[in-house]
C-alpha positions in Angstrom: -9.4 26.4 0.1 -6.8 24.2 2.0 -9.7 22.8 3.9 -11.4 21.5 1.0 -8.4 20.2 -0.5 -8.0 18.1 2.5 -11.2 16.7 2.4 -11.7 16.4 -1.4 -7.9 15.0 -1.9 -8.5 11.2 -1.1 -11.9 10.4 -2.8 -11.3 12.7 -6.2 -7.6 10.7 -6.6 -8.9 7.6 -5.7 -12.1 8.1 -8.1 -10.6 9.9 -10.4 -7.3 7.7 -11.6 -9.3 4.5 -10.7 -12.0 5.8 -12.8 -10.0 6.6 -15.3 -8.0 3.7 -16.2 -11.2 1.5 -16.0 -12.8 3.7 -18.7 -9.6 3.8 -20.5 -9.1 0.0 -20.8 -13.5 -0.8 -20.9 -14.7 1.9 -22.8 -11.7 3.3 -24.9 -10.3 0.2 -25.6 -6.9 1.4 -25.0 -4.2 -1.1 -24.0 -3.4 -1.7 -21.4 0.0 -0.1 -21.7 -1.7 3.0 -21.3 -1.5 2.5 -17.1 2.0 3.1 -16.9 2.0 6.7 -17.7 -1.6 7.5 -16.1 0.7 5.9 -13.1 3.2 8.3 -13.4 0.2 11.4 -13.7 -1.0 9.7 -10.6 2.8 10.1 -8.8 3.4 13.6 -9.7 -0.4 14.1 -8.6 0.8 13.2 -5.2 4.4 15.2 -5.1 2.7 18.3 -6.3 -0.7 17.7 -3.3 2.8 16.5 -0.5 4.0 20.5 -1.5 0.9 22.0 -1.4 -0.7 20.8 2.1 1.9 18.0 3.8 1.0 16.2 6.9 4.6 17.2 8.0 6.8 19.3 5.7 9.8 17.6 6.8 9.1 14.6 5.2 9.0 16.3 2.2 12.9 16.1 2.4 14.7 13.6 1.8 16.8 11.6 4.8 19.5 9.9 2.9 17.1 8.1 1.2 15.6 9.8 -1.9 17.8 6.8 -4.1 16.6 4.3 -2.4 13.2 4.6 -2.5 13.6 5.2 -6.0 15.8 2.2 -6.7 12.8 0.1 -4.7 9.8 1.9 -6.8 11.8 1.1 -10.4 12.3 -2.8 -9.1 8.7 -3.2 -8.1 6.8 -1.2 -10.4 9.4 -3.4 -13.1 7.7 -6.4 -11.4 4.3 -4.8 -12.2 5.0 -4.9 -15.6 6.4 -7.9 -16.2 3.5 -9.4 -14.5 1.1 -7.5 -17.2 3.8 -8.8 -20.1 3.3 -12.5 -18.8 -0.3 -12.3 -17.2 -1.5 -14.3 -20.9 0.8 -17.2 -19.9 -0.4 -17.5 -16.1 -3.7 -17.5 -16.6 -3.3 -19.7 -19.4 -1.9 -22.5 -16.8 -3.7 -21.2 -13.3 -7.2 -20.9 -14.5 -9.2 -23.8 -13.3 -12.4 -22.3 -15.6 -14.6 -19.9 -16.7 -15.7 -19.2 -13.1 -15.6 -15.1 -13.7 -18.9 -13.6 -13.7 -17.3 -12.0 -17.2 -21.3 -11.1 -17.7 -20.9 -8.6 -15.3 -20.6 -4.7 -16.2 -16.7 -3.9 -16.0 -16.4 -1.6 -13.0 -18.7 -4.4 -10.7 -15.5 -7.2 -11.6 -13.2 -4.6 -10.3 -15.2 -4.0 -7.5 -15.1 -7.5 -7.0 -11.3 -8.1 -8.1 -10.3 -5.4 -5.6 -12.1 -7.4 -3.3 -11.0 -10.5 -3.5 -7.2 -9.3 -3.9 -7.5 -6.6 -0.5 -8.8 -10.1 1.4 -5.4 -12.0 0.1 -3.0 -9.1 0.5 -4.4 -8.2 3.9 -4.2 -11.7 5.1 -0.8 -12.2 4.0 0.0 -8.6 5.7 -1.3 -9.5 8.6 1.0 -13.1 8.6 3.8 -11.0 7.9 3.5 -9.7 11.7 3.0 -13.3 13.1 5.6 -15.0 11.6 9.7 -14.1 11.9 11.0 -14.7 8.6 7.5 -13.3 6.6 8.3 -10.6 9.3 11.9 -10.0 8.0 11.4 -9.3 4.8 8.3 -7.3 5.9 10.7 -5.2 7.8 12.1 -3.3 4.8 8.8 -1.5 4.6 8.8 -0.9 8.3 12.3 1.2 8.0 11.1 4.0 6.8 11.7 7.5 9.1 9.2 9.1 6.5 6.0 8.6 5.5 5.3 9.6 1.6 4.0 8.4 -2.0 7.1 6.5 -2.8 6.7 4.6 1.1 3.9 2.1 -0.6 6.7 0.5 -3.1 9.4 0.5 -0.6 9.5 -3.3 -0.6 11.6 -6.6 -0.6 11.0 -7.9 -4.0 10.3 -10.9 -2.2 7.7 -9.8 0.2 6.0 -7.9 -2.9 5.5 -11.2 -4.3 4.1 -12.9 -1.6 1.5 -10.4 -1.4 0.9 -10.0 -5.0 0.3 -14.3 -4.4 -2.1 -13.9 -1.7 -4.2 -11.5 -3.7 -4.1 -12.1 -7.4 -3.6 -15.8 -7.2 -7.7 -16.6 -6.3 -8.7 -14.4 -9.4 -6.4 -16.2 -11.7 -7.9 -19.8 -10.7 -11.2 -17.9 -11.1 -10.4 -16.8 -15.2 -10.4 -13.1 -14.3 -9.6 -11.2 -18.0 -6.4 -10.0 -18.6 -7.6 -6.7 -18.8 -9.7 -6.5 -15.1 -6.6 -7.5 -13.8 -4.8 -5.1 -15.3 -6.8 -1.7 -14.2 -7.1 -4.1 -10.4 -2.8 -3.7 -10.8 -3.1 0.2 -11.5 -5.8 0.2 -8.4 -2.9 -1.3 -6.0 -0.4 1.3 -7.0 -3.1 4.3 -6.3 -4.2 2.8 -3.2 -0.4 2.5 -2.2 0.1 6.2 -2.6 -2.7 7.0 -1.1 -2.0 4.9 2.3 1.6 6.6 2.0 0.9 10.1 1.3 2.4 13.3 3.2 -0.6 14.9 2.8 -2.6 16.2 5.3 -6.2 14.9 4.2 -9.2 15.0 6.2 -11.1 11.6 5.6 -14.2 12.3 7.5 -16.7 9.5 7.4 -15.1 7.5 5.2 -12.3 6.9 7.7 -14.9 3.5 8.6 -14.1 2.2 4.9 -11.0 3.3 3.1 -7.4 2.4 4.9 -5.9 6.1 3.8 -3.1 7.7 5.3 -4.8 9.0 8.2 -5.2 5.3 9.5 -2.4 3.7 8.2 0.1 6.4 9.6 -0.4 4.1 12.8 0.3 1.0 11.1 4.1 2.3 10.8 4.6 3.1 15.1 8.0 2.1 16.1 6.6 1.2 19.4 7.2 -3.1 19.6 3.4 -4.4 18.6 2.0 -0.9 18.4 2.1 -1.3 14.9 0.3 -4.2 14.4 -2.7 -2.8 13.7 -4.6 -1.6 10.0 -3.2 -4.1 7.9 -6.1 -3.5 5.1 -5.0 -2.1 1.9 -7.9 -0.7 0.6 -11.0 -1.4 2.7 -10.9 -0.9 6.9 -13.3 -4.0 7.4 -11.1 -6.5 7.6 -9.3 -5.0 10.4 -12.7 -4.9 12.0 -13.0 -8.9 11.7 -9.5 -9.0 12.7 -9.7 -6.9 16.2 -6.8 -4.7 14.7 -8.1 -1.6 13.5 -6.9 1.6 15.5 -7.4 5.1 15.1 -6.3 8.1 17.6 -7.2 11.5 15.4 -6.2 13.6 17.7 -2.4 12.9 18.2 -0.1 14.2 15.9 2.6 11.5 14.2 6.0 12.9 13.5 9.2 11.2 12.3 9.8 10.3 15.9 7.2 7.7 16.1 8.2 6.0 12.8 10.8 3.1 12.5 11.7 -0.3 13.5 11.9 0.6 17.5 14.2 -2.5 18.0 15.9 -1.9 15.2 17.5 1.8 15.3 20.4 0.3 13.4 18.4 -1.2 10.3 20.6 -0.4 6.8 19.4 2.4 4.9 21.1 1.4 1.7 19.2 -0.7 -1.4 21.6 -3.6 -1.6 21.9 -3.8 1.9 18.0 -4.1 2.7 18.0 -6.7 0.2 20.5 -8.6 1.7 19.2 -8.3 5.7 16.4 -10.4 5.9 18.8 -13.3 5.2 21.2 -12.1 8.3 20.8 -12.8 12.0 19.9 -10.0 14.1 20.4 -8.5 17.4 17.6 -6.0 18.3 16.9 -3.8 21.6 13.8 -3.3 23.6 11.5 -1.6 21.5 11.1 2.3 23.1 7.3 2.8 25.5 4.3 4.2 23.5 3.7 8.1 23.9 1.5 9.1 26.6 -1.2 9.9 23.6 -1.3 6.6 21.8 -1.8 4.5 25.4 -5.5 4.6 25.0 -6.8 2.5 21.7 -9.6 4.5 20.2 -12.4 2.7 17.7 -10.3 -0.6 17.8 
């Protein structure tokens, strides 16, 4: 039974909640207000599959930072919302035209919003590792000892809207409707639990296309550069244009390889992760890579 749960797990959420918010908002005309508490469904979705088969049952604990995380998910998920309250206002000023192919069934523009948004999110991910300050307040996502659900909205406020720039900006200069862009938001958070999950899912083939938790366990290596690798959100082909995608199925990750390796010291606390970016910093030599995680594998 475990074994099917492990390879069911990642498509049925995905399909499923995405699914269901887009019938929710096309076909049931529901508001879009609705999202919020199929997003919390979603969330105790994932707690309840983290008990039942974790990756590592130790990071089903908390590590002096269960209020944390949940001070960073209310902020950004607060964002979310406000960003649905105010969405008539932006596009009323952004749109340069009717340029949507609004003829289009619904789920083929959210194909096409997600997209266009993974392109701009993944690009401005991928900055985020070339340049210091973008890097900075990248970092607070990087500090985590634990990988689980509540890992995908541990970010600066900050960072969060950089990336929410790079990939909802091109669809609001395109006229995307108010209500694609709202089930596209709700698409973001699932995909965010997914690539942050403690569950031990078995992705099989579709390890090529969706950036899951199997792949983007790596992403989060302590090791110096190690890390810079899987930067897509949803799809894995961008990190096939970009030389960066890496995947080693056979080693095991454990807390141990998780971190900011030149930063042991980073803060754990909220206010104090706000605050670092903005503070000069004196890091040590990131630690080696494990003797398992020397060889690349389907780079």
């Amino acid at each position: 039974m475990k074994s099917l749960f492990a390879a069911l797990y990642g498509p049925v959420f995905w399909a499923g909640f995405i699914g269901a918010a887009a019938w929710l908002v096309a076909a049931g005309h529901f508001s879009l207000w609705v999202l919020p508490p199929l997003l919390l469904l979603a969330l105790l979705t994932s707690f309840l599959a983290e008990r039942y088969l974790p990756y590592d049952g130790a990071w089903n604990h908390a590590h002096d930072d269960g209020a944390r995380d949940t001070l960073h998910a209310l902020v950004n998920e607060a964002l979310y919302l406000l960003g649905l309250a105010i969405f008539p206002l932006l596009a009323g000023h952004l749109a340069l035209g009717t340029y949507w192919p609004g003829q289009l069934p619904f789920w083929a523009q959210l194909l096409l919003a997600i997209v266009i948004a993974d392109f701009g999110i993944t690009l401005v991910h991928y900055l985020s590792h070339r340049y210091y300050f973008l890097w900075k307040l990248h970092a607070v996502h990087h500090s985590v000892r634990r990988l689980y659900g509540f890992n995908g909205w541990m970010k600066h406020p900050l960072h969060l809207l950089l990336e929410a720039a790079g990939g909802m900006l091109p669809l609001l200069l395109l006229g995307i409707p108010e209500s694609v862009m709202g089930v596209l938001a709700f698409a973001v958070a699932i995909q965010l639990l997914l690539q942050h999950a403690n569950v031990d899912m078995r992705m099989g083939p579709l390890r090529h296309v969706f950036a899951w938790v199997p792949l983007h366990r790596f992403h989060h290596m302590k090791y110096g550069t190690a890390g810079d690798v899987n930067f897509g959100l949803f799809f894995t082909c961008w990190d096939r244009l970009l030389g960066t995608r890496f995947d080693a199925p056979g080693y095991r990750m454990t807390g141990a390889d998780l971190g900011i390796g030149s930063r042991p010291d980073y803060p754990v606390a909220y206010a104090a992760q706000l605050i670092e970016p903005f503070r000069a910093e004196e890091g040590v030599r990131a630690p080696e890579l494990p003797p398992g995680l020397r060889a690349p594998i389907n780079r």
